[in-house]
N, C-alpha and C positions, 0 to 999 in steps of 0.2 A: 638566494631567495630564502627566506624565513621556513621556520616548518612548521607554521600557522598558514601559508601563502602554497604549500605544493601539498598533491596529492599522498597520502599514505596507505601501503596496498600490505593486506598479507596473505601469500598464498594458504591453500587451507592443511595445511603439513597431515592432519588426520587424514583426509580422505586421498592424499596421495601414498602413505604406508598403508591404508587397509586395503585389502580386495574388496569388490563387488564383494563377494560374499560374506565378509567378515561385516559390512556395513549394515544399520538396522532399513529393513525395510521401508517405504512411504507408510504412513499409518494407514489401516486399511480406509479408515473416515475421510480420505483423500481420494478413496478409490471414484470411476464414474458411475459406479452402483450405486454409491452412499453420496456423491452429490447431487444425482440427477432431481431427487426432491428440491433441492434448491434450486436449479434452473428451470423444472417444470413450476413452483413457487413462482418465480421473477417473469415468466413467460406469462403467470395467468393477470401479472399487472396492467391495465389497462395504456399503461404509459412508459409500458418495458419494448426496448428496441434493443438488438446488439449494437452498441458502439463501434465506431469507425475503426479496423486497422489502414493506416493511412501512409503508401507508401512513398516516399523522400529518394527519387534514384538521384536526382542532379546534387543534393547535399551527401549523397550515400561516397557518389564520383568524388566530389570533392575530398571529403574524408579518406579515400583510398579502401572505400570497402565495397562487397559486391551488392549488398541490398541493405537499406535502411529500414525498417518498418515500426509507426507508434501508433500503440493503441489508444484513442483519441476520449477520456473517459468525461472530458467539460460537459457531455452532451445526456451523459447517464442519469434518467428520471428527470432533469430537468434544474437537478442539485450538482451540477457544476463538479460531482466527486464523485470517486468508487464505492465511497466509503460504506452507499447505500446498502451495497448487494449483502453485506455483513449481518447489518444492522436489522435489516427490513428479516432477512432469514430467519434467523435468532429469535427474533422476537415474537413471531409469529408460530415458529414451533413452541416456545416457551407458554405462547394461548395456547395452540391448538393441544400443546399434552395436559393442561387444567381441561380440556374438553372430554378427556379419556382417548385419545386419537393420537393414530402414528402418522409420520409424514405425510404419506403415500395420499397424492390427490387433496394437500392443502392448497388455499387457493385467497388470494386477497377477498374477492365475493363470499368464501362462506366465513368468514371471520370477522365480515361486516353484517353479517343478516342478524336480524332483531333479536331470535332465539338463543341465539351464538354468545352474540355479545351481555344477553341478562346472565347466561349459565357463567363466562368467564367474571363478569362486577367489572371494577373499575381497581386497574393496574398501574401502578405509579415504576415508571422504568428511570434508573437515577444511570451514570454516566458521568468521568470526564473526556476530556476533548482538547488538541490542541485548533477544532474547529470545524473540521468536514467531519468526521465522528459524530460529533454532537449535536450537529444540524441532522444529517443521516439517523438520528436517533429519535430527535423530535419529529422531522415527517414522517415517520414509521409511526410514533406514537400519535399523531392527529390521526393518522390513513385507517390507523386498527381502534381508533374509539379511545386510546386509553391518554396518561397522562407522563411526563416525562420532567425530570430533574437535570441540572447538566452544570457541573464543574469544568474551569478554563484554567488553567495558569496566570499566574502574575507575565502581563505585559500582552497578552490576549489583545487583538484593536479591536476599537467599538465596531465594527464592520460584521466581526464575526461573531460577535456577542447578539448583535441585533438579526444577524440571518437566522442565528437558532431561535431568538423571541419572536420572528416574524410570525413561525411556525404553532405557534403555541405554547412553546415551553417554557420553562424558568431557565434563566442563566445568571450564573455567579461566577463572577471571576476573584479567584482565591491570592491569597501569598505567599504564594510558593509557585513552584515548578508540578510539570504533569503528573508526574508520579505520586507527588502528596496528594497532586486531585485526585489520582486513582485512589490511592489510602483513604481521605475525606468521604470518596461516595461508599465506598464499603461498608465505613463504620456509619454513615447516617442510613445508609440500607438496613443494615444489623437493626438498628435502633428504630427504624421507622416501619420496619415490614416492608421495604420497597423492593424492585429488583435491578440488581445489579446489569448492566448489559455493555460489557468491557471487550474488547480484541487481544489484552495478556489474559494470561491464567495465575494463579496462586494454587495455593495449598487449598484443596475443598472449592475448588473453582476452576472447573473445566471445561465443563458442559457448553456451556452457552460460546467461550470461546473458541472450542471446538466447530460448533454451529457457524460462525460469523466465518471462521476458516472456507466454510463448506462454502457460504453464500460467495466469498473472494473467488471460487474456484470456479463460478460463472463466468467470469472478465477472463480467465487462462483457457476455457474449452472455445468459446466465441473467440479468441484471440489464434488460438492451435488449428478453428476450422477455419477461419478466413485466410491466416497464411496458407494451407492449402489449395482453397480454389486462388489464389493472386498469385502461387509459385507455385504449380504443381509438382514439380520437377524438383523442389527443393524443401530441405529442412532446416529450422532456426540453428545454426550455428553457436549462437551466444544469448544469454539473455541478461541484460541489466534490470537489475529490480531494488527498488529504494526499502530500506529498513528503517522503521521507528521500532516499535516492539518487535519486529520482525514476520505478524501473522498473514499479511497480503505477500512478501518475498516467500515465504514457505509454502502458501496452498498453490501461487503458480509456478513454483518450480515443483513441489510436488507433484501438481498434476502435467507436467511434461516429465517427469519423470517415471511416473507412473502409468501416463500413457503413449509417452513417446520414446520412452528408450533415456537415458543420460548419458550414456557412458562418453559418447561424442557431443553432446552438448555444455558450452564451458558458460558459467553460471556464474556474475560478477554482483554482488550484494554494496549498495552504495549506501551510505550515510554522511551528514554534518560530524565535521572536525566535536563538532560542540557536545553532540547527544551519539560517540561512536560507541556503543556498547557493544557492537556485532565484532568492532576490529581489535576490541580492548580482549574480547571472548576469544577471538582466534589467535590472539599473541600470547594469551594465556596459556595455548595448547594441552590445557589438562581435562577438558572437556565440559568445563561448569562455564553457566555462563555469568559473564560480567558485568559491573554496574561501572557507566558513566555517569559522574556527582558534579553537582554545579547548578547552574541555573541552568544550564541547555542552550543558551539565547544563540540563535540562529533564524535565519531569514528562510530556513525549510522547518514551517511550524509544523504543517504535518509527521517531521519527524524528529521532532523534538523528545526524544523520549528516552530515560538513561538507563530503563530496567528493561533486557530482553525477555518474553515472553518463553518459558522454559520449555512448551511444546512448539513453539516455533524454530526456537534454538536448537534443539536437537535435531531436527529436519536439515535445518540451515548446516548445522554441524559436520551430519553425515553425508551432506548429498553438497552444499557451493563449491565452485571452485577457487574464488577469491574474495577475499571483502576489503572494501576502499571503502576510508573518510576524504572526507572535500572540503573544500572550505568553500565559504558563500557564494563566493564570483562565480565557479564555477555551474553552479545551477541556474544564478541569474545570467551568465551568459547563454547556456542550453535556453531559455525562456525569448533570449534575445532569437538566437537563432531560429527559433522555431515560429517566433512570430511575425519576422522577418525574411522568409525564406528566399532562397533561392530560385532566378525564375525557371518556371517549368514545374516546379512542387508546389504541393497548398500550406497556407498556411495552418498552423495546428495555437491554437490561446492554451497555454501551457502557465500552470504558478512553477514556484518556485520550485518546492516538493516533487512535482509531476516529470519537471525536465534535466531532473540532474544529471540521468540516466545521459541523455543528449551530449547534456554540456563536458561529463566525464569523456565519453567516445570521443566529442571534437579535440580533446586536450591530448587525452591520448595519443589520438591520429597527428597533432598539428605540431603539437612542441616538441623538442627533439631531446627535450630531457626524460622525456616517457618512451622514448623508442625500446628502450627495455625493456620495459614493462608492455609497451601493446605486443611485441613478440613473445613475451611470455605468456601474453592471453591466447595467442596464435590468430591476433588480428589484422586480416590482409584482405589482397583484392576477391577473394573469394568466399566473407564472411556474409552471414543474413544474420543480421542486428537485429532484435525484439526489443523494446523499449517501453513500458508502460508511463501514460503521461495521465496521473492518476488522479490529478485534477485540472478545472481551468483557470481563470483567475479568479479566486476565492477572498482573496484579500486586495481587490480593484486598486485602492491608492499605490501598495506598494509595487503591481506588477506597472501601473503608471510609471512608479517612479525608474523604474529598472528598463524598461521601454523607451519611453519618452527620454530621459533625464538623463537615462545612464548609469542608475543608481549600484552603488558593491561592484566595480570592477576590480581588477587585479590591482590598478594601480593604489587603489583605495589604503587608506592609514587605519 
């Protein structure tokens, strides 16, 4: 098999020569002191529910593990993606500090009352997106009064061009790849007075991605308290988590790390063959992170993304235990699966991006060219799988086509 067609793993060589101690701490901004604002934030939403953790035993059987469990996030606000909890945060600390106000007891109702909104004017929030971001972006900006900008990549489908106009916003899809969109909105923020509101960081650009981090680390404490009351008895063993810039894989492994211990927790970071910056970073082994160049083009647009996020990478750095690229099939298979399930389990509407996590575990468990590799993960009949399925079908035709059709199998040219 080609090695555009099989998985590519690299254990994390840093974090097996340093001790615990020698590694940098979880940032304290991960701590659940310094998120709780964000999920008392998302709790005072009128249309905030925690998301399903949704557990899989008869697919768990299958696969030869002890517990399967995904956290189901199609159903989050009603935008079909995580991406909200980031966006919606951020952005709103970003008003309430033009307000003169600290977190503490912000709240979607005081940031829509009349007072509120004359003292903050009228805020233009710019953004690229390969799509749930920018939609996440624009309902945040109708919900707070204000107004929103949104750059896409070349190759973007009208699908998700028109979910973010539904909402109100501008969307332009650009020629280039995500990353020039990130560059595009910066520099016409510079230029316009607008604000920035991104999930990587730069140079003089923290803050806000800091904030979005905080917002992700809702989905990890609702995910950490429901696997306890579903397995009391038990701790997540592994956790698969999808990296584009890397800032949702870093706040919830942060925050199991930080509140639940790591040292026994083995920690598997997935990406597209296409946009692997996280595996190109770990084969580097010199600790800076790396840039994946190219157009990106992968059928996992949510992570299409070839510049790691440098406060996310450091996290990633000192705390995963392995990072895998994949190529297509395999996330459209995990979407197959998951939509299809096994009887006795529900089913979960998974896109592409959300289920790779899935599709990696089955490949793992199933083919016998990975049997190496899932013993070096230490996956067996006694693991509890965590799996974030971080959105649903966000792009309808294509998850049609991978459903219905069959579309990006293995056998595929």
């Amino acid at each position: 098999m080609s090695a555009e067609k099989t998985i590519r793993a690299v254990a994390n060589t840093k974090k097996q020569r340093g001790s615990q101690a020698e590694r940098q701490a979880i940032p304290v901004f991960l701590s659940a002191e310094e998120t709780q604002p964000a999920r008392d934030f998302h709790a005072s939403c009128p249309v905030y529910a925690p998301t399903p953790l949704v557990p899989l035993p008869q697919l768990a059987r299958e696969l030869g593990v002890g517990h399967l469990l995904v956290k189901d996030e199609s159903l989050r606000f009603g935008l079909n993606a995580f991406k909200v909890l980031g966006a919606s945060y951020a952005m709103a600390r970003y008003l309430y500090a033009k307000l003169g106000h600290t977190p503490e007891g912000m709240s979607f109702a005081a940031l829509g009352e009349e007072e509120a909104r004359r003292q903050i004017g009228e805020v233009t929030f710019v953004t690229a997106t390969d799509g749930n971001h920018g939609r996440a972006v624009a309902w945040a900006a109708r919900e707070l009064g204000q107004r929103a900008v949104v750059y896409l990549p070349k190759g973007s489908t009208a699908e998700r061009v028109e979910a973010i106009r539904s909402l109100g916003a501008q969307a332009h899809v650009i020629n280039g790849n995500y990353d020039e969109a990130v560059r595009l909105s910066e520099k016409v923020a510079r230029e316009r007075g607008w604000q920035v509101v991104q999930d990587t960081a730069w140079e003089g650009y923290t803050t806000i991605p800091g904030w979005i981090m905080q917002g992700y680390a809702t989905m990890a404490a609702e995910a950490r308290e429901q696997l306890a009351a579903l397995l009391p008895d038990k701790k997540p063993t592994h956790l698969f988590l999808q990296a584009g810039v890397g800032s949702m894989a870093a706040a919830v492994l942060g925050h199991f790390v930080a509140e639940a211990g790591g040292e026994e927790l083995v920690s598997v970071i997935v990406e597209p063959h296409a946009a692997n910056c996280m595996v190109l970073s770990a084969e580097a082994a010199d600790g800076e992170p790396q840039v994946a160049h190219g157009e990106l083009a992968t059928i996992m647009a949510g992570l299409a993304c070839g510049e790691p996020n440098p406060v996310a990478w450091e996290i990633l750095r000192d705390h995963a235990d392995f990072f895998v690229s994949c190529p297509d099939f395999i996330a459209a298979n995990g979407v197959r699966m998951l939509a299809a399930p096994k009887a006795g389990d529900p089913q979960v509407i998974s896109g592409e991006s959300g289920a790779v996590g899935v599709g990696l575990l089955a490949a793992l468990m199933n083919k016998p060219e990975y049997r190496g590799l899932a013993k070096q993960l230490g996956l067996n009949e006694e693991s509890v799988v965590l799996c974030f399925s971080t959105e649903g079908d966000t792009d309808q035709d294509s998850y049609r086509r991978i459903v219905w059709e069959g579309a990006c199998s293995a056998d595929d040219k």
